[in-house]
ZAMARGU-4260 file (C-alpha; in steps of 0.2 Angstrom, whole numbers, plus 5000, padded with zeros to 4 digits):
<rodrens>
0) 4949/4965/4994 | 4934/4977/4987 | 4945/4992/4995 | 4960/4988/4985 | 4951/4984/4969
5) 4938/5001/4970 | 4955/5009/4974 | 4962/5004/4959 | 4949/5007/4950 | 4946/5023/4952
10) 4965/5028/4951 | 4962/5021/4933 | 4949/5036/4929 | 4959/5048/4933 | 4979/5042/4926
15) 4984/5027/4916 | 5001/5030/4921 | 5003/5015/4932 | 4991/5002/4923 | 4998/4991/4938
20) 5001/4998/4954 | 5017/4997/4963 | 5013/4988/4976 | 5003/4975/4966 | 5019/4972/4956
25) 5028/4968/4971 | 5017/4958/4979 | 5019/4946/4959 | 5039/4947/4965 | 5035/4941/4980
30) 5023/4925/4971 | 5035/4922/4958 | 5051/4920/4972 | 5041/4902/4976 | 5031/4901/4962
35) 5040/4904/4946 | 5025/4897/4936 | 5015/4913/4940 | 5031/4923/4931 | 5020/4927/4916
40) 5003/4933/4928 | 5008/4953/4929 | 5013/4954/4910 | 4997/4947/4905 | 4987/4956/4919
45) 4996/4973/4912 | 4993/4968/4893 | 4973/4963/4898 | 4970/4982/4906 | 4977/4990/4892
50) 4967/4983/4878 | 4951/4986/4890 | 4955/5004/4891 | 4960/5008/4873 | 4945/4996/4868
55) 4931/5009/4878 | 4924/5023/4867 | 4927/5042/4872 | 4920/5045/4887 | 4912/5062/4895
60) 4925/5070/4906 | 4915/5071/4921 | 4911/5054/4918 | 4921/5036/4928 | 4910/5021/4923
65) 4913/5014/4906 | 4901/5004/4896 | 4895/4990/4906 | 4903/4975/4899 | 4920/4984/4898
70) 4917/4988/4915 | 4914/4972/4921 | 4928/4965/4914 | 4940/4980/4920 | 4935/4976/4938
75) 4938/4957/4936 | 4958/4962/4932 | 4957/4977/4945 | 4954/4961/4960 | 4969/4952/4955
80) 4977/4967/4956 | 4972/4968/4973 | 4976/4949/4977 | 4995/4953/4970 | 4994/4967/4983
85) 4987/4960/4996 | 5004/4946/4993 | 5015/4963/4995 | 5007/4971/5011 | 5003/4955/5022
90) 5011/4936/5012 | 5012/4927/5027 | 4994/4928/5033 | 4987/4928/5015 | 4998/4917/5005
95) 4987/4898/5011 | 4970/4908/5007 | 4972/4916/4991 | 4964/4912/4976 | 4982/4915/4965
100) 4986/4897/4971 | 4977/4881/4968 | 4983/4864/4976 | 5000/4872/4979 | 5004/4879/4960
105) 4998/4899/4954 | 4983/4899/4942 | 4983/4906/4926 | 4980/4922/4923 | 4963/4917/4911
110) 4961/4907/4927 | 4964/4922/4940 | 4951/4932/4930 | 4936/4920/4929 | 4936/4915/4947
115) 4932/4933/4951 | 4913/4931/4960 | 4900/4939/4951 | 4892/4948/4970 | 4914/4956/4970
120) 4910/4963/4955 | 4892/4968/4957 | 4898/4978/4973 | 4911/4985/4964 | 4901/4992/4951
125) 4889/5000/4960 | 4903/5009/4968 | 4910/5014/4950 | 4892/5022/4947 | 4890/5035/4962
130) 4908/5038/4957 | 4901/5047/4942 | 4894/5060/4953 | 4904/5058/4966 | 4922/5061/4958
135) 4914/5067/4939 | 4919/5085/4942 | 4934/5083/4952 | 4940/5071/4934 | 4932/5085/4921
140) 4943/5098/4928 | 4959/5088/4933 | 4974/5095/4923 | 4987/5083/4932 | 4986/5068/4941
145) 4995/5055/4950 | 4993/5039/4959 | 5003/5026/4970 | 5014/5040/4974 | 5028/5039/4988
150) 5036/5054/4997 | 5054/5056/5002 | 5051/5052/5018 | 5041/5035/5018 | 5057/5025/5019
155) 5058/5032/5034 | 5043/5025/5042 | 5046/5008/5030 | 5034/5014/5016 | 5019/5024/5014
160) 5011/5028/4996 | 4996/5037/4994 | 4980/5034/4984 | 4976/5050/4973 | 4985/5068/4970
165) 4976/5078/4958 | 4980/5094/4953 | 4988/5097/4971 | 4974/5088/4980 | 4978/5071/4990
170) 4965/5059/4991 | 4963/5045/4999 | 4950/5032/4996 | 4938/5023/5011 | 4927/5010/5005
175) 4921/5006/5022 | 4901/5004/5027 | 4901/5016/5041 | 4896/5032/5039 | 4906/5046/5032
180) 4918/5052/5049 | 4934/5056/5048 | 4943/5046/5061 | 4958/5048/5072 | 4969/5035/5061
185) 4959/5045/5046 | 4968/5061/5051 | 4984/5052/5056 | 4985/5045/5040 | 4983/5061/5029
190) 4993/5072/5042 | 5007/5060/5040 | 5006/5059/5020 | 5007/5078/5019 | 5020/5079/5031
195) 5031/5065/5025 | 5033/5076/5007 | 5048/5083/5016 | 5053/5094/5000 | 5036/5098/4995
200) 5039/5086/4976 | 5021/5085/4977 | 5015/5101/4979 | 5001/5094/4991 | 4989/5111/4994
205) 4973/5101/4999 | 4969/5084/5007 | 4953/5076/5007 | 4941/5059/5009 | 4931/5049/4997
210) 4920/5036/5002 | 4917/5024/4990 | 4903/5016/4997 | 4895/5035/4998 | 4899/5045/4984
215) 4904/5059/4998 | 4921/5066/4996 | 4927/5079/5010 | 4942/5092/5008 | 4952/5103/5017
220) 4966/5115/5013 | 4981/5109/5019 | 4984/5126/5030 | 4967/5124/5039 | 4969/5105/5041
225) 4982/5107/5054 | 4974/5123/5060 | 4958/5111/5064 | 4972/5100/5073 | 4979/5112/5083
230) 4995/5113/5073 | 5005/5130/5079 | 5018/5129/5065 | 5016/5131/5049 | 5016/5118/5036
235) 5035/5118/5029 | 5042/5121/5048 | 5029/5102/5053 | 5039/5094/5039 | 5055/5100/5044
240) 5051/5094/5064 | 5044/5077/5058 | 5060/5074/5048 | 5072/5076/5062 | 5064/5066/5076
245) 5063/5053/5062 | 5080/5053/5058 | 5085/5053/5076 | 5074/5039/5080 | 5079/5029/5064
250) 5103/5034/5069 | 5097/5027/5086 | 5089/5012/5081 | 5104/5009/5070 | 5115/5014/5083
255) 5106/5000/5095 | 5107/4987/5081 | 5126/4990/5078 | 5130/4987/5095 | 5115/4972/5098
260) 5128/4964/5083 | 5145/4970/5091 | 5139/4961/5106 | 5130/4946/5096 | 5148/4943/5088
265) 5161/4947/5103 | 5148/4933/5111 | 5149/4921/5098 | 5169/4922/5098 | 5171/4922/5116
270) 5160/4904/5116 | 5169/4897/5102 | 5185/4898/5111 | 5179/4894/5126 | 5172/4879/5117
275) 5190/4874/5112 | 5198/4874/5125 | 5184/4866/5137 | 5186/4854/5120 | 5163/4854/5118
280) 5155/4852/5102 | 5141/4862/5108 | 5135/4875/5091 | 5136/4894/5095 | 5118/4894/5092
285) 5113/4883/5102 | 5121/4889/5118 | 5113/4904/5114 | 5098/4897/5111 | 5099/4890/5128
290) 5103/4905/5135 | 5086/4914/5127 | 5079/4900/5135 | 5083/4902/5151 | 5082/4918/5152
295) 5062/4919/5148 | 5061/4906/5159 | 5070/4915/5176 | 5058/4929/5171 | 5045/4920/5175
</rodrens>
């Protein structure tokens, strides 16, 4: 949850475009389909941010941390942002534990903003500070920015939206304790976003890291990132390549699930009538339940 919320936060430093992000709007959809009470949450959340921002005073350019009290309050509505999101990304595993709901019915929103802990927010702002040094001349010099963005490929791969792009750079945000390595899944994760901008929208010319918990950020031009990986094509034709074995994969998943329903329904009709004329009121599904049944069981 801190993740989510420093990642929000620091979105907002840089572009007030998406007061809300995406995914955090989706995740209220997903609330309200079974808790219509909490319809009201995301328009009041929305409302609450943009009276924090307009209320700040001018700030220096290479400066993220507002005045404290402004800052306090801005990262109690940037954690149920990130409770709304976590409801998006992972509802069934999150859904009995989170603080949105209490005895069965969603909180207010003045309800959802008090119960925020004090240590959340104390971590939080302490991340906001070494942000100022950390991101302070990356946001003094930014000319364009944008955040939550998706690329033309992600529904390809069921979604993928990216923290940060400023002024051609993608950023992505880790708020994790360890120290400051780039991983495999690290470089998995920026390799794929940079790729999956199939008709370069986004104009991605750098990719880098921010640790949160650090203040360190790390960048690489996107040519030498995949030369440091070994990449022997350039950049347009890695796009190109990672676009066709995805649309292959995803025509012959299509292909299977056609004919995984062809089969499914000439199935069903040839036990229906065979249900007739043998004259059993056995369901359809319930004979092929049985055979599911059995069949794990002969695996055995």
């Amino acid at each position: 949850m801190i993740g989510t919320a420093i990642d929000f936060r620091l979105r907002l430093a840089f572009t007030t475009d998406d007061l809300v992000p995406v995914s955090a709007r989706r995740g209220h959809a997903a609330l309200t389909r079974n808790h219509p009470e909490a319809a009201a949450l995301l328009g009041e959340l929305t409302a609450a941010i943009a009276s924090l921002l307009a209320e700040a005073p001018p700030q220096l350019a290479d400066r993220i941390e507002l005045p404290e009290s402004i800052e306090n309050d801005l990262l109690r509505l940037c954690v149920v942002a990130g409770q709304l999101d976590q409801l998006y990304r992972s509802y069934l595993h999150v859904i009995d534990k989170t603080p949105l709901l209490d005895g069965g019915r969603a909180v207010t929103f003045d309800q959802a903003r008090a119960q925020v802990p004090w240590f959340v927010i104390d971590q939080l702002h302490d991340q906001v500070c070494l942000a100022n040094t950390g991101l302070g001349e990356l946001r003094a010099r930014a000319s364009a920015a944008r955040s939550g963005m998706s690329f033309s490929g992600s529904d390809a791969i069921g979604g993928a939206d990216a923290d940060l792009l400023v002024d051609g750079l993608l950023l992505d945000f880790k708020s994790t304790h360890a120290a400051t390595t780039i991983t495999k899944s690290d470089v998995y994760q920026l390799a794929g976003y940079a790729l999956l901008d199939f008709d370069d929208e986004h104009h991605i010319d750098h990719v880098g890291i921010y640790w949160t918990r650090h203040g360190i950020k790390r960048t690489f031009s996107l040519p030498g990132f995949f030369e440091l990986l070994g990449a022997t094509e350039t950049v347009p034709e890695l796009r190109a390549g990672l676009r066709a074995e995805l649309t292959a994969y995803n025509e012959q998943r299509q292909r299977a699930r056609d004919a995984a329903r062809s089969a499914a329904e000439h199935r069903e009709a040839a036990d229906a009538e065979a249900s007739r004329e043998s004259g059993e009121e056995i369901p359809v599904r319930r004979i092929h339940q049985t055979r599911r049944w059995l069949s794990r069981v002969f695996q055995r």
